[in-house]
N, C-alpha and C positions, 0 to 999 in steps of 0.2 A: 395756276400751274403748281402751288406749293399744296395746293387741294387735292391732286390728283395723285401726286407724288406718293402725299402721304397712306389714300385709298391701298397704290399698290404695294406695301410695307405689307409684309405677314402679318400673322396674328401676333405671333412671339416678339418679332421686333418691337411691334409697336406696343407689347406690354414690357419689355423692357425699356423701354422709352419713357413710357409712364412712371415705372419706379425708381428710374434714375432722376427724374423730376421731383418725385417724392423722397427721396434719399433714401427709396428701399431697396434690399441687400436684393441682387441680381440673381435671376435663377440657378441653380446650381453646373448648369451646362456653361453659363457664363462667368462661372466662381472658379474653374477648373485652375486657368492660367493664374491667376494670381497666387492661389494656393501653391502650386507649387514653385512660385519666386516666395512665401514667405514661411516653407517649408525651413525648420530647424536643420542645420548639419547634422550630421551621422558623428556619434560620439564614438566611432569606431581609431580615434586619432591618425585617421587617411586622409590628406588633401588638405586644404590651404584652411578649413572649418574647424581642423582639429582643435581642441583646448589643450594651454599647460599647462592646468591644472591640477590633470591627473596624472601629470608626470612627475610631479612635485609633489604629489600629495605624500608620498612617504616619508620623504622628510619634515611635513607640516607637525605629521602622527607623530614621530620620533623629537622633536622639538617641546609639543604640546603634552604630551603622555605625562600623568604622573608617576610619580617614583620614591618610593619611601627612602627614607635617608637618616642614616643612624652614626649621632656624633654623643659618643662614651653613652648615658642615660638620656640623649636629648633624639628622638625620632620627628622628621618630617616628611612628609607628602609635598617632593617638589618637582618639577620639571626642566628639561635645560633650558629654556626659554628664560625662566624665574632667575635659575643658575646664571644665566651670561649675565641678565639686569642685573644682580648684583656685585657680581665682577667688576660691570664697567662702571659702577660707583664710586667702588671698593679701590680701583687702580685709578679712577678720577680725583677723590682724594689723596691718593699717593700720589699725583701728580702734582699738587695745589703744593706738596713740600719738600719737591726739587726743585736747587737749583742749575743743575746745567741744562742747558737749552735742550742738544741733544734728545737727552734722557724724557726730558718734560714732552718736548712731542711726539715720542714715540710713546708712552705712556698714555697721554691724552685719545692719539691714535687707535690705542688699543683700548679703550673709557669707554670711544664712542663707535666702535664696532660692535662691543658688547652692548650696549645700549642700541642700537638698531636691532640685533638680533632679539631682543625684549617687546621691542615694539610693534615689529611684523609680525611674528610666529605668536599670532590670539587670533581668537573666532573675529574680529574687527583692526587689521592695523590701522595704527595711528599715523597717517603720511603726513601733519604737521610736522612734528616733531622730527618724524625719518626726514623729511626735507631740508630740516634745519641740519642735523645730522650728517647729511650729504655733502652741506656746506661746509662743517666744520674736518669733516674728513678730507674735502681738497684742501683746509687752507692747512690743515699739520702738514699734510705730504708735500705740500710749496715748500711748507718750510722745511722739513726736513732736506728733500733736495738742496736748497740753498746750501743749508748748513752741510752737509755731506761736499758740495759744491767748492766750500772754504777751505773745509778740511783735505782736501785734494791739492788743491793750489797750494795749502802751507804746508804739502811734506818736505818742500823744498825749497830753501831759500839759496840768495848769492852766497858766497863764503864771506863775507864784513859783514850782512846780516845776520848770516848765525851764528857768529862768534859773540855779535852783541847780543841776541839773543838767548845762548846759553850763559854768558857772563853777570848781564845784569833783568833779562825782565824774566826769564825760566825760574829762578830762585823763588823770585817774590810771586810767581800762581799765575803771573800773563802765562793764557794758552797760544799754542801756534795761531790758530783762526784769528785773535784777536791783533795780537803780532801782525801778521799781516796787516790787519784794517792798517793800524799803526803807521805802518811804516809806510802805506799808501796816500798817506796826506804830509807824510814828512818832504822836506827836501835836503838835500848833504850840499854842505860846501865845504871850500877849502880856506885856508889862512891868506888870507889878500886877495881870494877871487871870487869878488863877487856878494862878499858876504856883510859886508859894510853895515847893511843890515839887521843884522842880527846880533851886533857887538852889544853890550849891554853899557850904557853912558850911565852914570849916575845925575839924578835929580833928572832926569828925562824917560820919554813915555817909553814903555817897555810893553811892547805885544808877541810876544815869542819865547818860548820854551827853546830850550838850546841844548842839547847833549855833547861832550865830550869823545869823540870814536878813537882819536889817536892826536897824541901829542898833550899838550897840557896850556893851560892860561894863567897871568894873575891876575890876585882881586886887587883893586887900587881906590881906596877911601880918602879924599881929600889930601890925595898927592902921594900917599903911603902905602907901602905893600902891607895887606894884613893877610893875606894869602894865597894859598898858589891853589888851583884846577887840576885834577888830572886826570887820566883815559876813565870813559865811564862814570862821569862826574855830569849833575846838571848848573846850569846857571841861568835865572831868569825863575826859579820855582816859586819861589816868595809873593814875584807879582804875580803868577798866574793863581796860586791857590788866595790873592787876595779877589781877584779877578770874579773866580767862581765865588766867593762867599757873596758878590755884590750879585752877581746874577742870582744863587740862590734866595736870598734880600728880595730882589725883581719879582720872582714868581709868585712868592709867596706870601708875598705885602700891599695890599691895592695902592697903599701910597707912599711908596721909595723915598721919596725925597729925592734931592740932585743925586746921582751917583755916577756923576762923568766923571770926575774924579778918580773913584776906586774902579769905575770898571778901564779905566786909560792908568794902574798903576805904574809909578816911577820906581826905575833902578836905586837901590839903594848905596851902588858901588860900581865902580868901570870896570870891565874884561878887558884886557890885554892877552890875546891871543899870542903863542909861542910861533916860530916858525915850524913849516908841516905838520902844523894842526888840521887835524878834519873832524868836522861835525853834524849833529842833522838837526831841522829845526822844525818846530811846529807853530802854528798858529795859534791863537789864545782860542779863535773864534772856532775853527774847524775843530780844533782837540775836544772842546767845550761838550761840541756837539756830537761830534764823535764817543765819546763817554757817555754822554745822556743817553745816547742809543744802543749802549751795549753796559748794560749793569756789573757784567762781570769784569770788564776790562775799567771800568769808573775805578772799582775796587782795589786791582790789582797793580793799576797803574799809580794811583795814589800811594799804596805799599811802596812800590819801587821809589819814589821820589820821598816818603818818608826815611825811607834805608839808610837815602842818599844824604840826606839834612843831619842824622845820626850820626856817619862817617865824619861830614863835616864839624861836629859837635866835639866827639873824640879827640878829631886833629887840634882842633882849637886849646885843649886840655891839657895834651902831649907835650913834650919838650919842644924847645924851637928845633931841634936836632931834626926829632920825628917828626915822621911821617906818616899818614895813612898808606900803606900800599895795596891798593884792591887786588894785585897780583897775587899776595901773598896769603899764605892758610890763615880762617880764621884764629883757629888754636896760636900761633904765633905772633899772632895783633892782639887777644888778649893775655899775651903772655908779658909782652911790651906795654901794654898799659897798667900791668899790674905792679911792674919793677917800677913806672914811671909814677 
């Protein structure tokens, strides 16, 4: 039956049949169809085959083109392409010697815009590096959002934070942004509610930073006033900056030695809170960490609690009469310690 079949096949079938067993190319009556599925597109840029290419190519020429370039006796032959690479260099190193965040990411932002624009526009781009590039251009604009983010929330604060805020940490360089973190791991309490806490006992463990916002405390050494607290005053500073010294110690030391000790410092003196005292307190461990993650506010914050140790030094100095009063102009505290 498969004998007979095959008799009645044409001539041409059955030599196509042939060459398709031999793997030879089919006769041209049989080439038609396929030629025309692997017919090129119409570079006419009609229809879904178009290339953009060549709609882009203007700007390739205009990127790539050389261009003499004349600075006082010095001429070069250069292109914008060459131009942006060294830009984004040029503003990458100016990035590497800011400090405000801010600034730094947009700067970097603009390092690595210039630098892809380098790297595409050549007879060969480079899309390692453009890829990396892509990377680092989302992660500035995360950040910048963030930060833009902060700076939004900190145009405004309650009226007790910003009064503390212009009084004591605006002087010494805390910015609003970091203010806020701040004041987002504090807690306020009041004279008898609540705050038991946070009194500072002498010869006992002390883990809290403590600010004074209204009203005043004393210090009491082995039964004895040596002296008084007031608005805008810290207490507890001593053990915390011993605190970090142990933890700095930790990081940097493969082998510490005990430091439960210094990182649990004791009060050196009892707080006695005034009545209608209110204050805000922090944590040794949360401030710690909070600092470590923001270098600006590490800085600033430290400022402010050194100001604070200074004031205290002064008063110490002064008549038992005086006082420190942070109320009053400096110009008239050191006019008072000059008679004194």
């Amino acid at each position: 039956m498969n004998g007979l079949r095959m008799i009645q096949l044409s001539f041409e079938s059955r030599k196509y049949l042939m060459r398709s067993c031999l793997n030879l190319q089919p006769p041209r009556r049989f080439r038609v169809r396929s030629r025309c599925l692997t017919t090129k597109p119409p570079a006419d840029g009609i229809g879904a085959g178009a290339s953009g290419k060549n709609q882009t190519r203007w700007l390739y020429d205009l990127m790539v083109k050389k261009r003499s370039l004349s600075i006082h006796k010095f001429k070069f032959n250069i292109s914008f392409s060459e131009l942006a690479g060294h830009a984004g260099f040029v503003v990458l190193a100016k990035s590497y010697l800011e400090s405000e965040p801010l600034v730094l990411r947009q700067l970097a932002l603009g390092a690595f815009f210039g630098l892809s624009a380098f790297q595409y526009f050549r007879p060969q781009p480079l899309w390692l590096p453009l890829r990396w590039n892509a990377a680092f251009i989302s992660i500035n604009l995360g950040m910048i959002l963030l930060i833009l983010k902060d700076q939004k929330e900190a145009e405004h604060f309650p009226d007790w934070e910003e009064e503390i805020y212009q009084e004591l940490f605006m002087p010494n360089g805390v910015s609003r942004p970091d203010f806020l973190n701040l004041m987002k791991i504090a807690t306020r309490y009041k004279a008898g509610v609540g705050c038991d806490g946070c009194l500072a006992k002498q010869n006992q463990e002390q883990s809290e930073l403590c600010l004074i916002t209204r009203g005043g405390a004393d210090v009491i050494r082995d039964g004895k006033q040596i002296a008084s607290l007031q608005k805008y005053q810290f207490f507890g500073e001593m053990s915390y900056i011993a605190y970090r010294q142990a933890m700095s110690v930790r990081m940097i030391d493969s082998d510490p030695g005990d430091l439960n000790d210094v990182l649990k410092p004791k009060a050196t003196a009892d707080i006695v809170l005034k009545s209608n005292t209110e204050l805000i307190v922090w944590n040794f461990d949360e401030l710690y960490t909070l600092n470590a993650s923001r270098p600006t506010l590490q800085k600033t914050f430290l400022t402010s609690i050194a100001h604070d140790l200074i004031d205290k030094l002064v008063a110490e100095k002064l008549q038992p009469t005086q006082k420190v009063d942070k109320t009053q102009p400096k110009s008239k505290m050191k006019d008072d310690s000059k008679q004194a």
